[in-house]
C-alpha positions as CSV (number, residue, x, y, z in Angstrom):
1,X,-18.8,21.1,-19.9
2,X,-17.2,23.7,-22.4
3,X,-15.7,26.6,-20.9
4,X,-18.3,29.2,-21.7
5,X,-16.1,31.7,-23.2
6,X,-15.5,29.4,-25.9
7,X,-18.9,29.1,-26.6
8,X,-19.7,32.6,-26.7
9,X,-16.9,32.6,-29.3
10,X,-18.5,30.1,-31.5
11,X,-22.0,32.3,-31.3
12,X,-20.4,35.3,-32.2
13,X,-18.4,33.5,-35.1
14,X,-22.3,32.3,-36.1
15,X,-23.2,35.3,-36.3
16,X,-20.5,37.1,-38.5
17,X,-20.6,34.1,-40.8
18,X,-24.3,34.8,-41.4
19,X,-23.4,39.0,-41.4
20,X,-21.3,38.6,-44.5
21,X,-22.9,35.1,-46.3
22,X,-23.6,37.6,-49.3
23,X,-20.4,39.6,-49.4
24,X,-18.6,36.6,-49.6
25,X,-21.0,34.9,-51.6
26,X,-21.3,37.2,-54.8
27,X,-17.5,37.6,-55.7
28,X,-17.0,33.9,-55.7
29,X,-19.3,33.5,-58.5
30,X,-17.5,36.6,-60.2
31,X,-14.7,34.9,-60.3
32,X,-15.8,32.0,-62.8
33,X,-16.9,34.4,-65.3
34,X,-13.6,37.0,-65.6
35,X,-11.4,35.8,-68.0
36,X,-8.4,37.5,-67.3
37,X,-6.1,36.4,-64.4
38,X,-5.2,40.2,-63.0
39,X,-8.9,40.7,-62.7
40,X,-9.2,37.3,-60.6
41,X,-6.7,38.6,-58.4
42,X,-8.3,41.7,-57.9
43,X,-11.7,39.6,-56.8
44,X,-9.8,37.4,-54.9
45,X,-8.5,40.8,-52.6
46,X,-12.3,41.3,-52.0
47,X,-13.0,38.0,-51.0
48,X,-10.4,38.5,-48.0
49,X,-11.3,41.8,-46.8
50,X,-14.0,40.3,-44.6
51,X,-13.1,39.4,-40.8
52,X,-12.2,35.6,-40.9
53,X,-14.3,34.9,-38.2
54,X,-16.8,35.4,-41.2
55,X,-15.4,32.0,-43.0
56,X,-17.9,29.7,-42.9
57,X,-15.0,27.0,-42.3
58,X,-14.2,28.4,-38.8
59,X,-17.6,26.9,-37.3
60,X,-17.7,24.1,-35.6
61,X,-20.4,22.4,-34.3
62,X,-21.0,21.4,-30.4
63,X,-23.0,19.5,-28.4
64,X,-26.1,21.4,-27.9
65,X,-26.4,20.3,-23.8
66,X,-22.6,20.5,-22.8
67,X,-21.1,22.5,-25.4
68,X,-18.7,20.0,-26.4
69,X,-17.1,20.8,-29.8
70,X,-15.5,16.7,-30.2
71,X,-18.1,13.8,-31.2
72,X,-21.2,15.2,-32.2
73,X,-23.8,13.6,-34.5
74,X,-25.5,15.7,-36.7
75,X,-28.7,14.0,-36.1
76,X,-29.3,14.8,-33.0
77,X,-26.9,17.5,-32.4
78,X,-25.3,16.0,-29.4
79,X,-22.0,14.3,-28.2
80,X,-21.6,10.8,-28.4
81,X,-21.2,10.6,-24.4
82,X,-24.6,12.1,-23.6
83,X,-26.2,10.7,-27.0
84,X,-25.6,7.5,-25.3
85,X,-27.0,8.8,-21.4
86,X,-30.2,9.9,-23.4
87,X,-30.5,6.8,-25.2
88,X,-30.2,4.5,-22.0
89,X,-32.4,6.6,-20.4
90,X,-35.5,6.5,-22.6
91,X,-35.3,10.1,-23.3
92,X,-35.0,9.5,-27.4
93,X,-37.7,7.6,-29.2
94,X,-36.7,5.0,-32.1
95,X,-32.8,4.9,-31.1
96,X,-31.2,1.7,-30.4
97,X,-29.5,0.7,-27.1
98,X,-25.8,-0.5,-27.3
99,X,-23.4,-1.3,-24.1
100,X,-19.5,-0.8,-24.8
């Protein structure tokens, strides 16, 4: 189990990331359509005055039951170590059983 403070810190990253999707989104496109290089650099200071907690790169997705932010599958949103309880124990329909 994930220490739940770290946790908490991933919501509230979720949360600023969705917060300023639009602020960050709009001057990337600007960007592409300024020819000259000063003006870039003047977008570019806009695109880092949001928090970085607000970068979408800082998520990181965890295990939805244990919080555990190493091994997950996308599919099912889980880490491979309980993946494979759940499997063994019936719990996920069409999966395959494996023993390693």
């Amino acid at each position: 189990m994930a220490r739940k403070g770290l946790i908490q810190r991933e919501k509230k990253r979720q949360k600023l990331e969705q917060k300023y999707h639009l602020i960050r989104r709009s001057p990337k496109k600007e960007i592409s359509k300024v020819p000259l290089l000063s003006e870039k650099w003047e977008i570019h200071g806009k695109l880092q005055s949001p928090p970085r907690n607000s970068a979408p790169t800082r998520l990181h997705r965890r295990c939805f039951s244990t919080g555990r932010p190493r091994a997950n599958y996308r599919d099912f949103g889980l880490s491979g170590h309980i993946l494979r309880e759940m499997v063994h124990a019936c719990l996920l329909p069409g999966a395959t059983r494996s023993s390693w």
